[in-house]
DRENRO-467678 format. One line per field, with one value per residue: residue number from 1; chain; x, y, z of N, C-alpha, C in turn; residue in one letter. Coordinates in Angstrom, 1 decimal, always signed. Layout:
N
num = [NUM, ...];
chaine = [A, ...];
neast = [X, ...];
nnorth = [Y, ...];
nup = [Z, ...];
caeast = [X, ...];
canorth = [Y, ...];
caup = [Z, ...];
ceast = [X, ...];
cnorth = [Y, ...];
cup = [Z, ...];
residu = [a, ...];
***
This chain:
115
num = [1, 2, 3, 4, 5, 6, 7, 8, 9, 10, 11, 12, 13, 14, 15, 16, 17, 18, 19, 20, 21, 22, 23, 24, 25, 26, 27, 28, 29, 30, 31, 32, 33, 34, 35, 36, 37, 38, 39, 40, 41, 42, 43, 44, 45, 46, 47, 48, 49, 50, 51, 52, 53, 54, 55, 56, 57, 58, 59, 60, 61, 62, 63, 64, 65, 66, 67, 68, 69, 70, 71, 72, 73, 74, 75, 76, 77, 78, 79, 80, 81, 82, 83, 84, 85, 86, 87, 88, 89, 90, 91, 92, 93, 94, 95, 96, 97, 98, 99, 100, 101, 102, 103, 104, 105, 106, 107, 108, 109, 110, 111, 112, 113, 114, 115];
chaine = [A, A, A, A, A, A, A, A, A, A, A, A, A, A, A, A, A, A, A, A, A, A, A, A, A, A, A, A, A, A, A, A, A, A, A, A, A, A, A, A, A, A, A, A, A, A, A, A, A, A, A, A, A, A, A, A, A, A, A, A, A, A, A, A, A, A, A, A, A, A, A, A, A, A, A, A, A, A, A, A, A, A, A, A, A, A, A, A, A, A, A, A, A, A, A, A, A, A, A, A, A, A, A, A, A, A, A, A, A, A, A, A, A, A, A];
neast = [-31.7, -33.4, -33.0, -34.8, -35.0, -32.5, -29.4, -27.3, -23.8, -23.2, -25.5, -25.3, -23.0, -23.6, -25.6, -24.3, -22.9, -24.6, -26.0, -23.9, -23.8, -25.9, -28.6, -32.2, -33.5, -35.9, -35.6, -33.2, -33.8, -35.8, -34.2, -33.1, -34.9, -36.0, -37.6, -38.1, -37.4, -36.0, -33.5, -33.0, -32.9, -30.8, -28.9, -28.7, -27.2, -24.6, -24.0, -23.3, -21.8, -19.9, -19.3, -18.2, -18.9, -16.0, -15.7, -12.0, -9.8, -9.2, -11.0, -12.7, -15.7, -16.2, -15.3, -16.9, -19.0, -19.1, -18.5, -21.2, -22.7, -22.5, -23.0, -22.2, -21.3, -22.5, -22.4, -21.5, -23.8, -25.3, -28.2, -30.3, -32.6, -33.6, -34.1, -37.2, -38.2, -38.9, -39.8, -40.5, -42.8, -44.0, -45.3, -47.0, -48.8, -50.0, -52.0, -55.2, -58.0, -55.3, -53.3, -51.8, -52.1, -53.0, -50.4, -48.6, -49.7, -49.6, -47.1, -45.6, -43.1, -41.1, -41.9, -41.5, -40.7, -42.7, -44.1];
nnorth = [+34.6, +36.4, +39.5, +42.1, +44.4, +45.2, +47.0, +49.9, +49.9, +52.4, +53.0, +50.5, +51.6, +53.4, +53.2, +51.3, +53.1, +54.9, +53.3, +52.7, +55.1, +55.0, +55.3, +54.6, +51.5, +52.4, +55.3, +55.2, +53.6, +55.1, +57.5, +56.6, +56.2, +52.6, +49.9, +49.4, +47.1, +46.3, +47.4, +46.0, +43.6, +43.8, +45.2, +42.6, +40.8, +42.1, +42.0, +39.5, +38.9, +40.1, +42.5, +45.8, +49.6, +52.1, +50.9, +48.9, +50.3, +49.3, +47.5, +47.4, +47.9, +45.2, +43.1, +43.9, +43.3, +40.4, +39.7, +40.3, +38.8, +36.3, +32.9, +31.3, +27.9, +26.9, +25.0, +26.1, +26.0, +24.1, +22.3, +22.4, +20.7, +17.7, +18.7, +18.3, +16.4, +18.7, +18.6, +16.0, +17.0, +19.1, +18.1, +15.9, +17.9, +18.8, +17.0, +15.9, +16.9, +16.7, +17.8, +19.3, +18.8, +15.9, +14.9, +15.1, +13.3, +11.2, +10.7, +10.3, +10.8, +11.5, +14.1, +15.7, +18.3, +20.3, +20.6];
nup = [+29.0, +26.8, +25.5, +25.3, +23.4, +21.1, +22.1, +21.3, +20.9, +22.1, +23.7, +25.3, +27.3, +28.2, +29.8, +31.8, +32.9, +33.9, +35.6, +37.5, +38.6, +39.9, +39.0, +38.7, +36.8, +35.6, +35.1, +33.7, +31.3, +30.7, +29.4, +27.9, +26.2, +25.7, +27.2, +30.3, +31.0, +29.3, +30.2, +32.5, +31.8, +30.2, +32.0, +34.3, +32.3, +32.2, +34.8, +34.8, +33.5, +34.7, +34.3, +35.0, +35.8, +35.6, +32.5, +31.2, +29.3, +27.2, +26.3, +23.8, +21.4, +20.0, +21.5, +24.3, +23.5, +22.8, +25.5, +26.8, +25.1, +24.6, +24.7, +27.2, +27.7, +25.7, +22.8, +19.7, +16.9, +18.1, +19.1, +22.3, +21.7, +19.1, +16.0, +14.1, +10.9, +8.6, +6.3, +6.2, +7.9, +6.7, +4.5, +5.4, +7.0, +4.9, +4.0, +4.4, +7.1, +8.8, +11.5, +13.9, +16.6, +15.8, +14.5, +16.7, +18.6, +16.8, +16.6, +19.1, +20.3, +18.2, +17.9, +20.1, +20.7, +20.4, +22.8];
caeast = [-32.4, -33.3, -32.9, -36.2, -34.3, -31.1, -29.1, -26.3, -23.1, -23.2, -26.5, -25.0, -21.6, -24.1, -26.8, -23.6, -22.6, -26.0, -26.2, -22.9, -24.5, -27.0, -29.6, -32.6, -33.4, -36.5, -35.0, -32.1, -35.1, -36.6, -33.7, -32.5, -36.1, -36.2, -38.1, -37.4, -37.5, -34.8, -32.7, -33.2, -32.1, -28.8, -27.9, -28.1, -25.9, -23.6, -23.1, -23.7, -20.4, -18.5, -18.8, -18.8, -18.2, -15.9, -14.7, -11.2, -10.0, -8.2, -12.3, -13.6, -17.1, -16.2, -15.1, -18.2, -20.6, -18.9, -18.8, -22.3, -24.0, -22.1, -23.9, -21.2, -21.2, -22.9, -21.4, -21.9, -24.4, -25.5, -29.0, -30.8, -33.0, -33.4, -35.2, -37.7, -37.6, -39.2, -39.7, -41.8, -43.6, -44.8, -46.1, -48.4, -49.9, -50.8, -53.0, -56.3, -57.6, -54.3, -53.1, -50.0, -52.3, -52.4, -49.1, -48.1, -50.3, -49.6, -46.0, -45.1, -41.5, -40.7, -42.6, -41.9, -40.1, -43.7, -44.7];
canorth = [+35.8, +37.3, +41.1, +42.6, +45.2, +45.4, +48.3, +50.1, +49.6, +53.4, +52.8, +49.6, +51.9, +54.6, +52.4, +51.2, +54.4, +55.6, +52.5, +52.9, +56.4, +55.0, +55.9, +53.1, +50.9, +52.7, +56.2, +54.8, +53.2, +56.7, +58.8, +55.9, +55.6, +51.8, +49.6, +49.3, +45.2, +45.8, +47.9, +45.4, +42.4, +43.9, +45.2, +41.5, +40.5, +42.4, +41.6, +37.8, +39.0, +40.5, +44.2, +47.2, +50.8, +52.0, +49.5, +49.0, +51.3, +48.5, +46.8, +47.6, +46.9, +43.8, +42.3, +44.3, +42.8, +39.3, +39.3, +40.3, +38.2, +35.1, +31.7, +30.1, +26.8, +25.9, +25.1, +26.6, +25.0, +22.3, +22.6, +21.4, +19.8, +17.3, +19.2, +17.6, +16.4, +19.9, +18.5, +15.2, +17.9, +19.7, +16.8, +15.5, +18.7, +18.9, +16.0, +16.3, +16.1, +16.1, +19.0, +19.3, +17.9, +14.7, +14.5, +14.8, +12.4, +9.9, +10.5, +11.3, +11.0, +12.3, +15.7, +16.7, +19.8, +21.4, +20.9];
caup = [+29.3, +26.0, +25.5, +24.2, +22.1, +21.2, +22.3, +20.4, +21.8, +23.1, +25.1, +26.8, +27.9, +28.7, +30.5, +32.8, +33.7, +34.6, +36.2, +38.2, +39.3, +41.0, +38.4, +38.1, +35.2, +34.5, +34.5, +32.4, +30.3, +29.8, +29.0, +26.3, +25.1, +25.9, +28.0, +31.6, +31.1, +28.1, +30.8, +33.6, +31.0, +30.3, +33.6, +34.1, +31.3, +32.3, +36.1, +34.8, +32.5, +35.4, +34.2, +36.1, +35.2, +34.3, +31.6, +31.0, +28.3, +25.8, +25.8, +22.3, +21.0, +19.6, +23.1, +25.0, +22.4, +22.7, +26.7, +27.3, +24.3, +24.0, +25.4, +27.5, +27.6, +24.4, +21.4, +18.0, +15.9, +19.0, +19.7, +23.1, +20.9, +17.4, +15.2, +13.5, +9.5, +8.3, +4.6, +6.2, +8.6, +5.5, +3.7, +6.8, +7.2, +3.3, +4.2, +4.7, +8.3, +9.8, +12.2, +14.6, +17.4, +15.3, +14.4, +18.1, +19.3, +16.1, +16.9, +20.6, +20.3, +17.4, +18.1, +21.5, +20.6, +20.5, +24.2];
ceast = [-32.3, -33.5, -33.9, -35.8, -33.1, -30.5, -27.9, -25.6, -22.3, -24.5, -26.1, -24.1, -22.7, -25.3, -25.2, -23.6, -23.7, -26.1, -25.3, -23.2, -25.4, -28.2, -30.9, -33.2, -35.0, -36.4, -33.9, -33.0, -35.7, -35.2, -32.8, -33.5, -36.0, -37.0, -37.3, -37.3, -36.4, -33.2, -31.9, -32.2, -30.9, -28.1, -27.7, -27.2, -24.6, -23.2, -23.2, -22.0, -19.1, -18.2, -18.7, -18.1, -17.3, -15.1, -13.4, -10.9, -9.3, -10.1, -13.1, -15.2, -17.0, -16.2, -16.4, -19.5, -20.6, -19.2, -20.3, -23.6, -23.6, -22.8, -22.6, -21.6, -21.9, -22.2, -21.9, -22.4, -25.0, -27.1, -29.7, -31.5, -33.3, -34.8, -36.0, -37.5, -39.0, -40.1, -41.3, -43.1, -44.6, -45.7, -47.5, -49.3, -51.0, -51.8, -54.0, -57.0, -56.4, -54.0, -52.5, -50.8, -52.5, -51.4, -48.9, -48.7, -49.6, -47.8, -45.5, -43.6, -40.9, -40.8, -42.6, -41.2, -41.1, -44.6, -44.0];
cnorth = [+36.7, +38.9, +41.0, +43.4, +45.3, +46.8, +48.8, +50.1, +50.9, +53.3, +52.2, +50.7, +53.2, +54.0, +52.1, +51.9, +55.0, +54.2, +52.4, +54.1, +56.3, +54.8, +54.8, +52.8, +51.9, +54.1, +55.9, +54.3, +54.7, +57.8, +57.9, +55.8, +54.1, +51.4, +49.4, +47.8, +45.2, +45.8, +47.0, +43.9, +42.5, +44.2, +43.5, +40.8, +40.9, +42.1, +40.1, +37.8, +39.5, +41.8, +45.4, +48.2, +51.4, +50.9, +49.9, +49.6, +50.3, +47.4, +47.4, +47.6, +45.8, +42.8, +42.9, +43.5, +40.7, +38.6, +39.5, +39.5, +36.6, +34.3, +30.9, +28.6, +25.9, +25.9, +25.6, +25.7, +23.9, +23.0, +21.7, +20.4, +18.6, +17.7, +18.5, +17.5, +17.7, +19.4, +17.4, +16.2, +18.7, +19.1, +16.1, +16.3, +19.4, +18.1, +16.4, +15.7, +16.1, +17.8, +18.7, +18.5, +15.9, +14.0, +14.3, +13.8, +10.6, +9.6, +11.4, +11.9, +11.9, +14.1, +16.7, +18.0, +20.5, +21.8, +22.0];
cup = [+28.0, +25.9, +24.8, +23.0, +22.1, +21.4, +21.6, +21.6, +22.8, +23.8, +26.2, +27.5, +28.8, +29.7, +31.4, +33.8, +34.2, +35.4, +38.2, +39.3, +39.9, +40.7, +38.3, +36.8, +34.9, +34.2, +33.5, +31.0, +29.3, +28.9, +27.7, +25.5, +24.7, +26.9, +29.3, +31.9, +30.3, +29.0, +31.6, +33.0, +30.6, +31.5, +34.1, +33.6, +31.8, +34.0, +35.9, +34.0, +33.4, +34.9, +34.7, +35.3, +36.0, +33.8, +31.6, +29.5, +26.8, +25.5, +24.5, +22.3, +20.7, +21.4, +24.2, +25.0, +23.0, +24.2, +27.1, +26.7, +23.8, +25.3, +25.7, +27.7, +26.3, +23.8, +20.2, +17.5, +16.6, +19.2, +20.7, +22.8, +19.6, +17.1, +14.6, +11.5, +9.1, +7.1, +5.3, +7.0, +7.6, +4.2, +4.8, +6.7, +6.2, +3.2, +4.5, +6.0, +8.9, +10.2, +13.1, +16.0, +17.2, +14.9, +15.6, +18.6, +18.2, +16.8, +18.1, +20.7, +19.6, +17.7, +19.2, +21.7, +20.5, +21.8, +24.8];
residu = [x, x, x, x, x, x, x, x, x, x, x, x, x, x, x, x, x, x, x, x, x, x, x, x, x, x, x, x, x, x, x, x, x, x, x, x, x, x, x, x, x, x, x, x, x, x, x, x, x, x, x, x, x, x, x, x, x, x, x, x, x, x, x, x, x, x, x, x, x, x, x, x, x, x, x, x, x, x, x, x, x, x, x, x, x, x, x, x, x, x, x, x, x, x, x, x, x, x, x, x, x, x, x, x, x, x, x, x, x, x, x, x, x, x, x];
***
């Protein structure tokens, strides 16, 4: 669930607490000057992170930032998919006549990172 904008790490503490208050995401939206979809996607984060206000007083920014924006279970540097070779991709399409629906079609397998 990507966040549309990022928020400084006094919006999120302050988006909680207005949260905690009762207040809804798109009044919390208006009085941060954010969207009420940016509001909506962090109050998520954060009950997906196990946060409620108020925070514990030894949690930083560092550890706020880390619990609400880290991707559990992946690993660093692993992607769902294999990238394609970028360099041969750039050479095909120098070709004359050829276009990404030809590559895909010439090569199904290779390419299905664009469906």
């Amino acid at each position: 669930m990507p966040a549309k904008r990022e928020l400084t790490m006094r919006q999120l503490r302050h988006m909680l607490r207005l949260a905690h208050d009762g207040v809804s995401a798109r009044e919390i939206g208006r009085r941060l000057g954010v969207a009420r979809s940016t509001i909506q996607d962090n109050l998520k984060r954060a009950a997906a992170a196990g946060l409620n206000w108020p925070l514990p007083e030894d949690m930083g920014d560092d550890t706020l930032e880390r619990r609400l924006f880290s991707r559990t279970g992946v690993k660093t540097g692993q992607r769902r998919r294999i990238e394609p070779d970028w360099a041969e991709l750039a050479r095909e399409l120098k070709r004359p006549g050829v276009n990404m629906t030809w590559i895909q079609i010439r090569s199904a397998t290779s390419f299905n990172w664009l469906r």
